[in-house]
C-alpha positions in Angstrom: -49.0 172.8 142.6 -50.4 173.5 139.2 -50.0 171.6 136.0 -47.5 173.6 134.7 -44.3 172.7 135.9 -41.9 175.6 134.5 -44.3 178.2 136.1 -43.9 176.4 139.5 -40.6 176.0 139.2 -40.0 179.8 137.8 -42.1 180.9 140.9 -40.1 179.2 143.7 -37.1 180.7 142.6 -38.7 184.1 142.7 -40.2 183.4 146.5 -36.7 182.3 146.8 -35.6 185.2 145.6 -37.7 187.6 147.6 -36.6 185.4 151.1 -33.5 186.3 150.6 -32.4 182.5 149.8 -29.7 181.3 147.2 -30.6 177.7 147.2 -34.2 176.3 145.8 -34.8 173.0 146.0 -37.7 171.9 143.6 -39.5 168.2 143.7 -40.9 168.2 140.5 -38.9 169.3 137.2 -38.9 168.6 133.1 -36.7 168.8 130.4 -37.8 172.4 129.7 -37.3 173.6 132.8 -33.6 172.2 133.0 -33.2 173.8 129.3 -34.5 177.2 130.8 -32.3 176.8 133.7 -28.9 176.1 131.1 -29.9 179.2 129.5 -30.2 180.8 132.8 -26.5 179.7 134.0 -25.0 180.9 130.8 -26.6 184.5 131.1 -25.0 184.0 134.9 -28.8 184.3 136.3 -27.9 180.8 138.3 -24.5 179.7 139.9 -25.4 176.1 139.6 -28.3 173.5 138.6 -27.4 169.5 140.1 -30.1 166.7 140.2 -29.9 164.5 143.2 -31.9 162.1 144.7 -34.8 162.7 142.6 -34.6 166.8 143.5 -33.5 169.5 141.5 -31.8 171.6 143.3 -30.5 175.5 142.1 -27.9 178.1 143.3 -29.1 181.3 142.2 -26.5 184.0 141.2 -27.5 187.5 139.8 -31.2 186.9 139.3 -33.6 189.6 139.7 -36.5 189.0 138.1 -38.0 185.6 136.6 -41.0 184.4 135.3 -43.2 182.1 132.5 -45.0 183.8 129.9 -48.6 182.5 129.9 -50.4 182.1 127.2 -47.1 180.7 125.0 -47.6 183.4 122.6 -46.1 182.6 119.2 -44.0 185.2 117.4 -42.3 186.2 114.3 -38.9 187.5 114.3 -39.9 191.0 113.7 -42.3 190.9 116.7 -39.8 189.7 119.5 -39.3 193.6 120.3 -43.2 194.1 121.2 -42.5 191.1 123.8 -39.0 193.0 124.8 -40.5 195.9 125.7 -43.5 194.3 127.5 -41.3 191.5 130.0 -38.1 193.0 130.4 -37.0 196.2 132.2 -34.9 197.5 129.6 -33.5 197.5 126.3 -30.1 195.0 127.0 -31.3 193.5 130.2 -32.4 190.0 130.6 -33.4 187.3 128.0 -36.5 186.0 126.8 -36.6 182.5 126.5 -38.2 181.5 123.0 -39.0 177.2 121.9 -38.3 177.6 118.3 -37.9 174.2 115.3 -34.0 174.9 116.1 -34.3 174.2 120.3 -34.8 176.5 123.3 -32.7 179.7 122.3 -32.6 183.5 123.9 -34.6 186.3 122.1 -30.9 187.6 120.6 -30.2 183.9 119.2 -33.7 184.0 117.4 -33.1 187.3 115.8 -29.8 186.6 114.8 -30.5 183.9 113.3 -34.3 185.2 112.2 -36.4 182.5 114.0 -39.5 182.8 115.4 -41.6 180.6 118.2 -43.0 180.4 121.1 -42.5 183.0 123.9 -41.8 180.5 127.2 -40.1 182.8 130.1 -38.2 185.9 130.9 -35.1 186.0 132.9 -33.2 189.3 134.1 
């Protein structure tokens, strides 16, 4: 286990993934990580998130492909589609998930509203 718990948590659910499991059951979890998870469930990437006893526990749905970006680079608006290009497979699939002063938003969201931050994961 490393110090950064998004990454861990990110990576189990890829193992997961690659296991041919639905369910991940994580032991340690933050804030962020739960806020990259609601993103996750509203792009129907996870069925299902719960907290119980202590564990996190997630149903994943139509995931593919997830991971942290590491180092946090920090981006303008007009640079998110250097980053889209580099994580994600193609044009319209998946999300980037960016920190910005307005909250934990998708890559679209930040454009939209023409935000920039801090590049924390990719989903797709």
């Amino acid at each position: 286990m490393s110090q950064d718990v998004v990454a861990d948590g990110l990576n189990k659910m890829m193992n997961a993934l690659n296991a041919g499991k639905n369910v991940v059951v994580l032991d340690h979890y933050s804030k962020l990580l739960i806020s990259i998870l609601a993103i996750a469930k509203l792009n129907n990437y996870v069925k299902s998130y719960r907290i119980e006893n202590g564990k996190l526990t997630i149903e994943l749905d139509k995931l593919n492909g997830c991971c942290a970006i590491k180092p946090r680079f920090i981006v303008k608006t007009e640079d998110i589609d250097k980053y889209i290009k580099r994580y994600l497979p193609a044009k319209d699939i998946g999300v980037i998930v960016v920190s910005t002063s307005k909250g934990i938003i998708t890559h679209q969201t930040a454009q939209e509203n023409n935000i920039g931050g801090s590049l924390l994961a990719y989903l797709y």
